[in-house]
Each structure stands twice: as structure tokens, then as C-alpha cells.
C-alpha positions as CSV (number, residue, x, y, z in Angstrom):
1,X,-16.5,-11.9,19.2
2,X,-19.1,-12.8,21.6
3,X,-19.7,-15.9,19.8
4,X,-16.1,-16.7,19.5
5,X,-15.8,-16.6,23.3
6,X,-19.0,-18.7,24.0
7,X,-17.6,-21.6,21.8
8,X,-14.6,-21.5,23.4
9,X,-16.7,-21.6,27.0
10,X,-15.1,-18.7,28.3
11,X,-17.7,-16.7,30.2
12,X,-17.7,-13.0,29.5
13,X,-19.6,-9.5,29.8
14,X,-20.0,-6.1,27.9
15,X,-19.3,-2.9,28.7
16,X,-22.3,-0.2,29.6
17,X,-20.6,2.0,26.2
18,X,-20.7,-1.5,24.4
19,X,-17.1,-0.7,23.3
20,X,-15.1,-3.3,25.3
21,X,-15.5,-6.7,26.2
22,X,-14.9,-8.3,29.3
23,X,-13.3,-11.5,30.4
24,X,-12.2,-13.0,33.9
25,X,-8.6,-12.1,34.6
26,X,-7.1,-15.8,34.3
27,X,-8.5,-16.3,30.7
28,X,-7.4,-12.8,29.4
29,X,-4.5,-14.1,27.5
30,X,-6.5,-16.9,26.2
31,X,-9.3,-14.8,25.1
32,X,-6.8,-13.0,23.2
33,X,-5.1,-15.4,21.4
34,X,-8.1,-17.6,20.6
35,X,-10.0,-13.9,19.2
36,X,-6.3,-13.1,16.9
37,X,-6.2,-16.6,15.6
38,X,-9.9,-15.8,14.2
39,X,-8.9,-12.2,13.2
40,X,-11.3,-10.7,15.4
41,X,-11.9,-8.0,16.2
42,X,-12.1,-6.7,12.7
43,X,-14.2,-4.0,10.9
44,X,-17.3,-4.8,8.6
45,X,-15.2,-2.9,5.7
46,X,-13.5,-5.5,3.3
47,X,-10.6,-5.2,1.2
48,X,-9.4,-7.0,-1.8
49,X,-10.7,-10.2,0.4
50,X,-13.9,-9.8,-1.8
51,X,-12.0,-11.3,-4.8
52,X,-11.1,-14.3,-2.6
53,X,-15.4,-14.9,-2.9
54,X,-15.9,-14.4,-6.4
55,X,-15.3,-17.0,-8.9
56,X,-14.0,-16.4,-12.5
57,X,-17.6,-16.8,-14.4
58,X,-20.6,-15.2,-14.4
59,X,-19.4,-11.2,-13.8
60,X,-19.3,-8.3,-16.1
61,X,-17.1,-5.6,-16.4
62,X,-19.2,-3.8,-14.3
63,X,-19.1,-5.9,-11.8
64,X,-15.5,-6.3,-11.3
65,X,-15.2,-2.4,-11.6
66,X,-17.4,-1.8,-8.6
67,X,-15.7,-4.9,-6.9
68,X,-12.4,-3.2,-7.0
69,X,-13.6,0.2,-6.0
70,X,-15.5,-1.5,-3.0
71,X,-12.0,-3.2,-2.7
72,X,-10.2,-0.1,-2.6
73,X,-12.2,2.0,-0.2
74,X,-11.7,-0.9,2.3
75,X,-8.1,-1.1,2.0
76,X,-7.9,3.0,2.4
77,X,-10.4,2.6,5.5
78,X,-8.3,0.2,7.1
79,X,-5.3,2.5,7.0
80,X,-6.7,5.3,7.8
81,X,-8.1,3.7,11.2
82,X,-4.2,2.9,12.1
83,X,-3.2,6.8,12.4
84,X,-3.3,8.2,15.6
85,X,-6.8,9.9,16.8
86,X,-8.7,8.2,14.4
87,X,-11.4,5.8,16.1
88,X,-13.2,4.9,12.3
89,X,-13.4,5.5,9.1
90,X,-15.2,5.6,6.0
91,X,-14.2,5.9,2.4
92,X,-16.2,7.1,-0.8
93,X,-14.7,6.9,-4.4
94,X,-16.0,8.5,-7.5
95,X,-13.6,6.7,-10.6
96,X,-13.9,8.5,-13.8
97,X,-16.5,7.2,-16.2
98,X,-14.0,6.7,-19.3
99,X,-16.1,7.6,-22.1
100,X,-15.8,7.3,-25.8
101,X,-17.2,10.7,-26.9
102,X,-15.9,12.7,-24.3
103,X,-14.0,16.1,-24.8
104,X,-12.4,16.0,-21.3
105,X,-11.6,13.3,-18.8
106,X,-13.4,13.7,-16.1
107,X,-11.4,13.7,-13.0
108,X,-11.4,10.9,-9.8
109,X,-12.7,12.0,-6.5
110,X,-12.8,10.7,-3.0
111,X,-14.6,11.7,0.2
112,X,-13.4,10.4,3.7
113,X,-15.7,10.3,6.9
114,X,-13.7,10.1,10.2
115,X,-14.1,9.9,13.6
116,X,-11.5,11.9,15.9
117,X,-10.6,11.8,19.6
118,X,-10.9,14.2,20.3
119,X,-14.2,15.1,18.1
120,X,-12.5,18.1,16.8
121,X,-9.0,17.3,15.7
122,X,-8.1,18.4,12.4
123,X,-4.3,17.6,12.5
124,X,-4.6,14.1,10.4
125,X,-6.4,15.9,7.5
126,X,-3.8,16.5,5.2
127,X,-2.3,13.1,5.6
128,X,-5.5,11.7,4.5
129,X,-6.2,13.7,2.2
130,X,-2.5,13.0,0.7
131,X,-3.0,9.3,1.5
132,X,-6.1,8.7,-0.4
133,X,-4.9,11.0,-3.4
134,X,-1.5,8.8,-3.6
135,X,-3.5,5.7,-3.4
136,X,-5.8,6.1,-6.4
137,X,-4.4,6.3,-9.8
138,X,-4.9,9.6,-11.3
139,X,-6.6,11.9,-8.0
140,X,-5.3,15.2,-7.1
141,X,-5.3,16.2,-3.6
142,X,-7.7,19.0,-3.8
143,X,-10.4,16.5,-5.1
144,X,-10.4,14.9,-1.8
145,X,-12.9,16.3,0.8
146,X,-12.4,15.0,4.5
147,X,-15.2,15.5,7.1
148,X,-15.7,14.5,10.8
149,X,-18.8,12.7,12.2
150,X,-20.6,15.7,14.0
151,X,-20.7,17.2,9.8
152,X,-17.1,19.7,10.7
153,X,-15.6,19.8,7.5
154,X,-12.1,19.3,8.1
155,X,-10.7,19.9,4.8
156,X,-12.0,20.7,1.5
157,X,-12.1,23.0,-1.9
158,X,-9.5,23.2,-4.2
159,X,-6.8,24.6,-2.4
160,X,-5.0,22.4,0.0
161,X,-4.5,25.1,2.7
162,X,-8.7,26.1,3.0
163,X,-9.0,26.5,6.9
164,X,-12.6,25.6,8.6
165,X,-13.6,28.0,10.8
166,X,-12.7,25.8,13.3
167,X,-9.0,25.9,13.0
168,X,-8.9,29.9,12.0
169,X,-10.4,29.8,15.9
170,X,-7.8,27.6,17.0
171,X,-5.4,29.2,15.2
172,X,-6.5,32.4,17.1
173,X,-6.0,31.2,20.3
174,X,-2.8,30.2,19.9
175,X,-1.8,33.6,18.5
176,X,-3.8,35.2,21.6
177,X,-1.8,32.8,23.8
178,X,1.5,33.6,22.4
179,X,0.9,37.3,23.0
180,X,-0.4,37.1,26.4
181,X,3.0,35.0,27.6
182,X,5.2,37.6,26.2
183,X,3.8,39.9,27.9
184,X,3.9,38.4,30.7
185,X,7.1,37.5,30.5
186,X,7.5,41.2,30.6
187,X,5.8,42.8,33.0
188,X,6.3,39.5,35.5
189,X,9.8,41.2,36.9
190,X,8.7,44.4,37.4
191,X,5.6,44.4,39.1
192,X,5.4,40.9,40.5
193,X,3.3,37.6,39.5
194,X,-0.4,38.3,40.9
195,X,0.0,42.3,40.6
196,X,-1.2,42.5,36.8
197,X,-4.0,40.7,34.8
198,X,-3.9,40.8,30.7
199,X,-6.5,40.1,28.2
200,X,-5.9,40.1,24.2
201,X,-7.8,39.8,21.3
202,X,-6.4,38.9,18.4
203,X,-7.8,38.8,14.6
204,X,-6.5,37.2,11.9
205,X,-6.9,36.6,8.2
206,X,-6.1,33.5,6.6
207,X,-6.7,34.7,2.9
208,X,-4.8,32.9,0.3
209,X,-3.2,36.4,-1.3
210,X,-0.9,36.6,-4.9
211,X,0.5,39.8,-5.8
212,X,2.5,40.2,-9.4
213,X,4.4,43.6,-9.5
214,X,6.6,45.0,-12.2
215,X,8.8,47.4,-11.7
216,X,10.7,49.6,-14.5
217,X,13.8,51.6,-13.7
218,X,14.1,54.5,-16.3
219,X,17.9,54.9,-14.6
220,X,19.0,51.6,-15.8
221,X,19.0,51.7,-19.8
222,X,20.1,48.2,-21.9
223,X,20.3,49.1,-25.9
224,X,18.9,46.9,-27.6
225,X,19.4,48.0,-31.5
226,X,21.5,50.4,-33.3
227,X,21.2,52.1,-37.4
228,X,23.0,54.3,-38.5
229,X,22.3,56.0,-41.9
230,X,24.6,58.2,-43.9
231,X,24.3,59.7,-47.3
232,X,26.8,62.0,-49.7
233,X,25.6,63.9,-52.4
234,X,27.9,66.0,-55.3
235,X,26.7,67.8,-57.9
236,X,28.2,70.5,-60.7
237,X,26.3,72.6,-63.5
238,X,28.2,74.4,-66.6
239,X,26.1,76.8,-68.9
240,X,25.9,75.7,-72.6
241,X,28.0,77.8,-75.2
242,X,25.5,80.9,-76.9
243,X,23.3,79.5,-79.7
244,X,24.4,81.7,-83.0
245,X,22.1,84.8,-84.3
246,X,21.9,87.3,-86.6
247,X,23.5,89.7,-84.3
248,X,26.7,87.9,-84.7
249,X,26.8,89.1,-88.6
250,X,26.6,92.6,-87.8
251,X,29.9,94.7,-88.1
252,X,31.3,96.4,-85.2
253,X,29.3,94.2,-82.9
254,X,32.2,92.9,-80.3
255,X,31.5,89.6,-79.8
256,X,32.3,88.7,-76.4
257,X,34.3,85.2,-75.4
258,X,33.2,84.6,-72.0
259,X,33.0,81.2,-70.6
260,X,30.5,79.2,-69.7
261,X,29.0,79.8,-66.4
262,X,29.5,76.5,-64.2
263,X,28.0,75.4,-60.4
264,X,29.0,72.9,-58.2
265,X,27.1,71.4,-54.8
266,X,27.7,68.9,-52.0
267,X,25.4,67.7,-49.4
268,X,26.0,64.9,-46.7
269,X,23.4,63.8,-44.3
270,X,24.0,61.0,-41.6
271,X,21.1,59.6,-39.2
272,X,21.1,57.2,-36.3
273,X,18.3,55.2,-34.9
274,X,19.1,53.7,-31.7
275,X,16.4,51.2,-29.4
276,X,17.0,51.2,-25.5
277,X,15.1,48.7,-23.4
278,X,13.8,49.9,-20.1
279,X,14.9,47.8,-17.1
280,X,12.2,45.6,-15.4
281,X,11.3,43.5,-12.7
282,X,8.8,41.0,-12.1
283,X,8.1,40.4,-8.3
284,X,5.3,37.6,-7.8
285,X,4.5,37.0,-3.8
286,X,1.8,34.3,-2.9
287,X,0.5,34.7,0.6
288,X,-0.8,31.2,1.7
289,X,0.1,31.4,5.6
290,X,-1.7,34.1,7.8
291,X,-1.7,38.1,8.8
292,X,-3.1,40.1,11.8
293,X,-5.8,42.5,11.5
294,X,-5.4,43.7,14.6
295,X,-5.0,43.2,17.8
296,X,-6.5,44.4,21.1
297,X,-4.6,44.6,24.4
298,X,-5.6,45.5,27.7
299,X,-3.7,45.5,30.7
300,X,-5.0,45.6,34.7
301,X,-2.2,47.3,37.5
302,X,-2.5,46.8,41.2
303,X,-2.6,50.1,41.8
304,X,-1.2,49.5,45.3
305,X,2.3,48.1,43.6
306,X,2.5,50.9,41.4
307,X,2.1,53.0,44.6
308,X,4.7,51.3,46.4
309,X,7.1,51.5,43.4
310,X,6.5,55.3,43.1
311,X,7.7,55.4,46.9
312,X,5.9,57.7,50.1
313,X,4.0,60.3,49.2
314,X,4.2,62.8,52.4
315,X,0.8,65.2,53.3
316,X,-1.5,62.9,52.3
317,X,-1.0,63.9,48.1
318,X,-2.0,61.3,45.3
319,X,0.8,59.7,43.5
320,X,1.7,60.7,40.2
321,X,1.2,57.1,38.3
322,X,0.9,58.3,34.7
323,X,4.9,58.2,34.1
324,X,4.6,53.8,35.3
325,X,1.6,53.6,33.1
326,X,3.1,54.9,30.1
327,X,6.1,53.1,30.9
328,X,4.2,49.8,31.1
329,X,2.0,51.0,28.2
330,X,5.6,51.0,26.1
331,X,6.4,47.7,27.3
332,X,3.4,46.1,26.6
333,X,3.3,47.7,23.0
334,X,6.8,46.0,22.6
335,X,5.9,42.4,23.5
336,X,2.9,42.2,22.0
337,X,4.4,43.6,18.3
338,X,1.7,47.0,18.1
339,X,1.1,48.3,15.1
340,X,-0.7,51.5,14.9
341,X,-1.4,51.0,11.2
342,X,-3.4,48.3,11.3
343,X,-5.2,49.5,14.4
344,X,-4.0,47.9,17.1
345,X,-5.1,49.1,20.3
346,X,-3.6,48.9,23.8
347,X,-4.9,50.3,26.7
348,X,-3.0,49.8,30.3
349,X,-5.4,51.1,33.7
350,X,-4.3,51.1,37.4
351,X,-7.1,49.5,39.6
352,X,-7.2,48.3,43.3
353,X,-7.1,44.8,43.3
354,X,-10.0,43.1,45.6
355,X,-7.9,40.5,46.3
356,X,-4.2,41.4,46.5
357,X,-1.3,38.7,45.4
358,X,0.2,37.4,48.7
359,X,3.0,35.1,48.7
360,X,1.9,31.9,49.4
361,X,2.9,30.9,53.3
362,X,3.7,27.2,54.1
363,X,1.2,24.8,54.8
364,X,1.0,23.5,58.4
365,X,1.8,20.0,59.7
366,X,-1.9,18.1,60.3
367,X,-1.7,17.5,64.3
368,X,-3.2,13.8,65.5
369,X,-7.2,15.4,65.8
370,X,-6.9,16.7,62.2
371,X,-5.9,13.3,61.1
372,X,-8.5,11.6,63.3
373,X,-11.1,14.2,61.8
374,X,-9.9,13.5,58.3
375,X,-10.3,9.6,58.7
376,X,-13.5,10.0,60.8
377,X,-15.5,8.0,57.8
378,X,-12.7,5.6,57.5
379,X,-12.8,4.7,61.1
380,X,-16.8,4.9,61.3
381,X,-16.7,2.0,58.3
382,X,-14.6,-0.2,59.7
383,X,-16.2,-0.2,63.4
384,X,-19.4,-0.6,61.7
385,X,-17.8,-4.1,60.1
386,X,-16.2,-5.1,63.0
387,X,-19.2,-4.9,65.2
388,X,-21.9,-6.8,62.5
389,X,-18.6,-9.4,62.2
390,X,-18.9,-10.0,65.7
391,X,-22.8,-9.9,66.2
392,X,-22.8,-12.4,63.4
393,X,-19.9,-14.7,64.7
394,X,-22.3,-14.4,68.0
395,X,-25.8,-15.0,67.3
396,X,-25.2,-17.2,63.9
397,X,-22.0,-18.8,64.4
398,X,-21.9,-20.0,67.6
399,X,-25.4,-21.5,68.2
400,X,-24.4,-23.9,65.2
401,X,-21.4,-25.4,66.1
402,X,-22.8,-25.8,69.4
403,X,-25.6,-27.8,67.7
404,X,-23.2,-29.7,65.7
405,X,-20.6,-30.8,68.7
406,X,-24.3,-31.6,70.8
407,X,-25.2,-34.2,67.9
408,X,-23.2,-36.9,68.2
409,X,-23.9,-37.7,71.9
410,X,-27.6,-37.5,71.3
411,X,-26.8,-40.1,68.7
412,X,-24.5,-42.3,71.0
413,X,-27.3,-41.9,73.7
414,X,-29.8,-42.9,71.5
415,X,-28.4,-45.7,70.4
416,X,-27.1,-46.8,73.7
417,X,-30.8,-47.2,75.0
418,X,-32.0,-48.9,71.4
419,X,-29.8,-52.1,71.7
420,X,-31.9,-52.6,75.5
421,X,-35.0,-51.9,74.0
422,X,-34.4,-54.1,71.6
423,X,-32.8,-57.5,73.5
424,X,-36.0,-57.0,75.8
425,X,-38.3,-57.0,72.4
426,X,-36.3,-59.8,71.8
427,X,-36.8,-61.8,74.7
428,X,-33.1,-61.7,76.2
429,X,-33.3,-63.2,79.9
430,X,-33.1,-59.8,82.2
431,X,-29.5,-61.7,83.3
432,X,-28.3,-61.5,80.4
433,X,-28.7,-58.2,80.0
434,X,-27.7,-57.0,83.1
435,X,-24.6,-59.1,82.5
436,X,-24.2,-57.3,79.2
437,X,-24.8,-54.3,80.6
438,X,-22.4,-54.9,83.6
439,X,-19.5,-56.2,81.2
440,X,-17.9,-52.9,80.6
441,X,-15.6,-54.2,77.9
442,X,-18.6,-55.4,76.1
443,X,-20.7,-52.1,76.2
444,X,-17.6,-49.7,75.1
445,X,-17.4,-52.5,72.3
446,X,-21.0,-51.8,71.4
447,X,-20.9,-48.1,72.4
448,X,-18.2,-48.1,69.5
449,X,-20.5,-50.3,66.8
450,X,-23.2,-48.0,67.7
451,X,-21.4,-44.7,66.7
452,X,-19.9,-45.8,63.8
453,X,-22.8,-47.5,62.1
454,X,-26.2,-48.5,63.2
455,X,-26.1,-51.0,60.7
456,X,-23.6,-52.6,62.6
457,X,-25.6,-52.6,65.8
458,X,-28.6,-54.2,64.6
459,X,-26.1,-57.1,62.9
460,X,-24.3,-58.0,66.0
461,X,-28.3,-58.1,67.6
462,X,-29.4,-60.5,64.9
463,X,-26.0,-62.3,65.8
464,X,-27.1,-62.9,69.1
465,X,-30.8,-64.3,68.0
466,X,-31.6,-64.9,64.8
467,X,-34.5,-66.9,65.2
468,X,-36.0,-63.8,67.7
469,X,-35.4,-61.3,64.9
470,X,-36.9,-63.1,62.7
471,X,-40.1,-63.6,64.4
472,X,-40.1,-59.7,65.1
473,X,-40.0,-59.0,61.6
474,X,-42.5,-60.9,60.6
475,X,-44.8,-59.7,63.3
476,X,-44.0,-56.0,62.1
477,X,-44.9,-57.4,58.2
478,X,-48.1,-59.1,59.6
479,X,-49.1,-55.4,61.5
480,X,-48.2,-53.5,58.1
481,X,-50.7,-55.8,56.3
482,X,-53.5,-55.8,58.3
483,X,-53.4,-51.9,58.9
């Protein structure tokens, strides 16, 4: 830029921070447009530019991949340094070395160096994380790790939400904030603006949490198969007839006809196999915000509003205040969300303020010394000019142009005597001169030759004598030559 401007002759100056240059007011715009039309100013980084310098021959594969890459990180530089907050950037890419023999592919990462205003603002850090993960082919946005000059990391590690310790404080502060408006929100109507003072502490845990739970309901039975098995059995038995003997041969032997003996049986068996499924549910809850610990609260009470509330108190006897304060202890509990599981704590006293909340009472109108007293320096300053002004205009001034309006009649006196000198050197008859001198017409002629040009003076004497002047000269040529 510099050099741009002192080719174009346009004078200009640096800034102490030698972030700004300076030109005179008149040539602003012209600095401007002369710096645009030669793209300045503009970052060292370069973008796909480089390919403009590289010719077709002579590079490798490896030297148009690094080529691109350098391309690529200056492109993604460049629009990083457009978002807001962002004074510079830097950009590192790591592409994937794409192997022959390798099992797994490894994966494309990025680091980004910025420079915030202010020094610790972490709010553009997702977008450049996302920005830079969109804008190489094949990057996740946890493998992009995005840091801040003074070495904060702003965001990092595989999970997109990972907090620095940084913004868990800010985050803190805002929570504490929060709290402490509510309550005073709260207690502002009922004791008054400057009658309580409140102080909380909260902590919080920013713990990326996922719970799975599966619940069964025994109550809530589906069937889910159903056999049924049934069997029927019949059976009968009959005796065979008596085989024959000799006792059948012997006389008076009855032989008895009975029939055969015969059994029957039945049997029936049935069985049922039924499969019930138990009802289930599967709750999964991923926690990737924040929770409070706990929280500590504690609350100051002008004592004297809390007496004045509790009204007069007659033979001098102390004023009950512990119904107010666990009234106010309630309230406080209420606005800033208490939780005794956790183990909040709240604890609410009654002091004497040193300095008890007045209203405010008008200001009063400054009266003419005030002012006077108020502008002292002002006034003091400007007598101070006015009197080395006039000093100045006095001593300095004045003697000048006295000298320069007493010049010119010197002069005019000066050379009113020369032209007599002269005619005498000259020889002029004293009759003629007195007749020149008595011709008044003649000497304001001369008087006005004389002040306009000497030159013209010592013309209208050779004019007169030219034979005289010459002799003169040559007497003053003879005198210079033999001195």
C-alpha cells in the first residue's frame, strides 16, 4: 500500500498500532479508489490464484496436490476473515493419504487459527467449524479443531457441543445473572430499590449424559403363541375260552359254561401350551444441554425497612423480624427455583445498612459563579492568547510595517540628492542647476523617474551629457585599474 500511494505522489503517514494508514482529507477518495483498482489491501494468503502462476509442464502429482490444498486453505481463510469478530485467520488441512494397502481410510482434518474482537469470543466457532467441514470433500465436523491466538481452544474433540472452560464460565454468569434479576424483580416492590443487596452462586454441569431404560409391565400381557394337545385312548380285554383237560373226561364232573371274562378302558388327556410376551418400553434420553448442581443464595435486608414495615414498637421492645425474613426467605426460594435435593442453599439476614437508599433529590440549577468557576481554565486559555496576540502584533508587527512604509522616502530622498551630486560630477553650470532645481515641473518629473527606476534616472543624466558621462566612466575604469 505504501508504495502504491508513493507512486501515485500522494503523501501519507502510519498509524502508532501500524494498523491504518493515513492520507490528507482531500485525496481520501482518491487513495481509495487508486488502492481498490490494485486490490489492495489484501492478505498474504492466496487462493486458487496460485494456478494462475503455474504452467502446465514440469509438476508432479504431488505438486499439484499441495498446490490445491495451499489453494484451499486460502480460499477458507478469506471467508472466514468476512464473519463478524474475526480480525484474521489461518487455515491448516490434513487430506487423507489414499493408500493402496490400507484397511481403513483415513479421515481429512482441519485446524483454524483466529483472531476475535473481542479476544475471547467463542460465538463464530461452530460456523467455522461447519464452514470448513462443508468445504472439504469428505470432513466431518468433529475433525475440525478451532483455536484463538492467546492458545483458548474454542472448539474441539469429537463431539460438537465440548465447552472450553471458558464458555461453562460464561455460561455461569449468565445463569447467576438470570437468578439475581428474578429476584430482584421480587423483592424490588416490597422493600424498595436500595433496601436489599443479593449475591448468587451458581454451578453447573455441562456433561454430555445418555440414559437407555427399559421398562416391563407384568399388568399388560400380549400372547404370543398358542398349542393345544389332545389325546383319546379306548381299550377292551376278553378272557380266552378254558384250554381242555383230563378233568373234563371225568363223570359227574359239572362242567361249567361261563363266559369269557371281558374289560374295557378309556382315557382322554388334552394339554395347552400358551406363550405371553411381557410388555416393554425402551426410553433413550441424551442430555447434551446443561443442569445445576446447586446454587447458593444470599440475601442482605435493611434492617431499618424491615422495621418500618413491622410498624412502632412502644417501650423501647425489639421488633419481631423473623416472620419478614422467612417471608422474604420464601420469596427468594421461589424466584430463584430452590431445590433442596440438590443442595441449594439460601440464606436471607437483616443488617443496618451504612449507607441507607435515599431517593435521589433534584439537581440544582449552576448559578453565574459556578459557571465562571467551571470555565475558569477555558477563560485563563484564552486571555493567555489574547494577550501574547497582542504583545506580538505590538513589539513584532508594528516595528515592521513602520520600517516598510519609512522605506520608500529614504529611497526618494536618496535619489533626489544623487541626480545633484551627479550634474555637479558632471560639470553642469551651477545655473543650470539651480534652474533645474527651481523648475518644479521638472523636479516632480524627475522625483517620479527616480522612484520608479533608478535606471531611468541615470538615462535621462546621460541624456543631458553624454560626452561628460563618458569621461566619468572612464576615469572610474582608469581608478579600478590602477588600484
Amino acid at each position: 500500500m505504501g508504495v502504491a500511494l508513493k507512486d501515485a505522489g500522494i503523501p501519507f503517514d502510519v498509524s502508532a498500532d501500524g494498523t491504518s494508514v493515513l492520507v490528507s482529507y482531500g485525496q481520501t477518495a482518491q487513495a481509495r479508489m487508486l488502492l481498490a483498482e490494485k486490490g489492495l489491501p489484501q492478505s498474504g494468503k492466496a487462493g486458487y490464484e496460485l494456478f494462475n502462476d503455474l504452467g502446465s509442464l514440469g509438476l508432479t502429482s504431488f505438486m499439484q496436490d499441495i498446490t490445491r490444498v495451499r489453494a484451499l486453505e486460502g480460499e477458507i481463510a478469506r471467508t472466514i476473515q468476512t464473519l463478524k469478530g474475526v480480525k484474521a485467520a489461518r487455515v491448516h488441512i490434513v487430506m487423507p493419504d489414499p493408500g493402496s494397502f490400507r484397511r481403513e481410510q483415513q479421515p481429512a482434518s482441519a485446524s483454524v487459527v483466529v483472531r476475535t474482537e473481542p479476544a475471547n469470543d467463542a460465538s463464530t466457532a461452530p460456523a467455522i467449524r461447519q464452514l470448513v467441514a462443508a468445504a472439504i470433500p469428505g470432513m466431518k465436523p468433529e475433525k475440525v479443531t478451532v483455536l484463538n491466538t492467546d492458545g483458548t481452544v474454542l472448539l474441539a474433540g469429537d463431539d460438537a457441543t465440548t465447552a472450553p472452560a471458558g464458555r461453562l464460565t460464561s455460561l455461569e454468569q449468565t445463569v447467576t445473572r438470570e437468578i439475581q434479576d428474578n429476584v430482584r424483580r421480587t423483592l424490588t416492590p416490597y422493600l424498595g430499590p436500595n433496601n436489599f443487596e443479593i449475591s448468587v452462586v451458581a454451578r453447573l454441569n455441562t456433561d454430555k449424559t445418555k440414559t437407555d431404560e427399559t421398562i416391563f409391565n407384568p399388568d399388560q400381557k400380549v400372547e404370543r403363541s398358542l398349542r393345544t394337545i389332545k389325546e383319546s385312548e379306548s381299550s377292551q380285554n376278553r378272557a380266552p375260552q378254558k384250554p381242555t383237560t383230563a378233568q373234563q373226561n371225568l363223570p359227574d364232573q359239572r362242567v361249567r359254561s361261563e363266559g369269557t371274562d371281558a374289560s374295557s378302558s378309556e382315557s382322554q388327556r388334552r394339554e395347552e401350551l400358551s406363550n405371553f410376551e411381557i410388555s416393554s418400553k425402551t426410553v433413550q434420553t441424551v442430555s447434551d444441554g446443561y443442569s445445576v448442581k446447586n446454587l447458593s443464595v444470599a440475601v442482605l435486608v435493611n434492617r431499618s425497612r424491615l422495621e418500618a414495615l413491622a410498624g412502632s414498637v412502644k417501650d423501647g421492645a425489639k421488633v419481631d423480624l423473623e416472620p419478614q425474613i422467612s417471608e422474604i426467605e420464601q420469596l427468594v426460594a421461589s424466584a430463584a427455583g430452590f431445590n433442596k435435593g440438590r443442595g441449594d442453599q439460601i440464606k436471607v439476614a437483616a443488617v443496618s445498612f451504612i449507607d441507607e437508599g435515599q431517593p435521589l433529590a433534584p439537581t440544582p440549577a449552576l448559578g453565574v459563579g459556578d459557571v465562571l468557576m467551571r470555565q475558569s481554565g477555558t477563560l485563563i486559555n484564552a486571555a493567555t492568547i489574547l494577550i501574547v496576540g497582542c504583545l506580538l502584533i505590538w513589539f513584532g508587527l508594528r516595528p515592521a510595517v513602520n520600517a516598510i512604509l519609512a522605506r520608500p522616502s529614504e529611497v526618494g530622498t536618496e535619489l533626489a540628492v544623487a541626480p545633484m551630486d551627479l550634474a555637479a560630477a558632471l560639470g553642469v553650470p551651477q545655473a543650470e542647476q539651480v534652474g533645474a532645481s527651481s523648475d518644479p515641473s521638472l523636479i516632480e518629473d524627475l522625483n517620479e523617474h527616480v522612484a520608479r527606476s533608478p535606471i531611468r534616472k541615470l538615462e535621462q543624466l546621460v541624456e543631458l551629457d553624454e560626452e561628460q558621462v563618458a569621461n566619468i566612466l572612464k576615469q572610474w575604469l582608469t581608478r579600478d585599474e590602477a588600484a
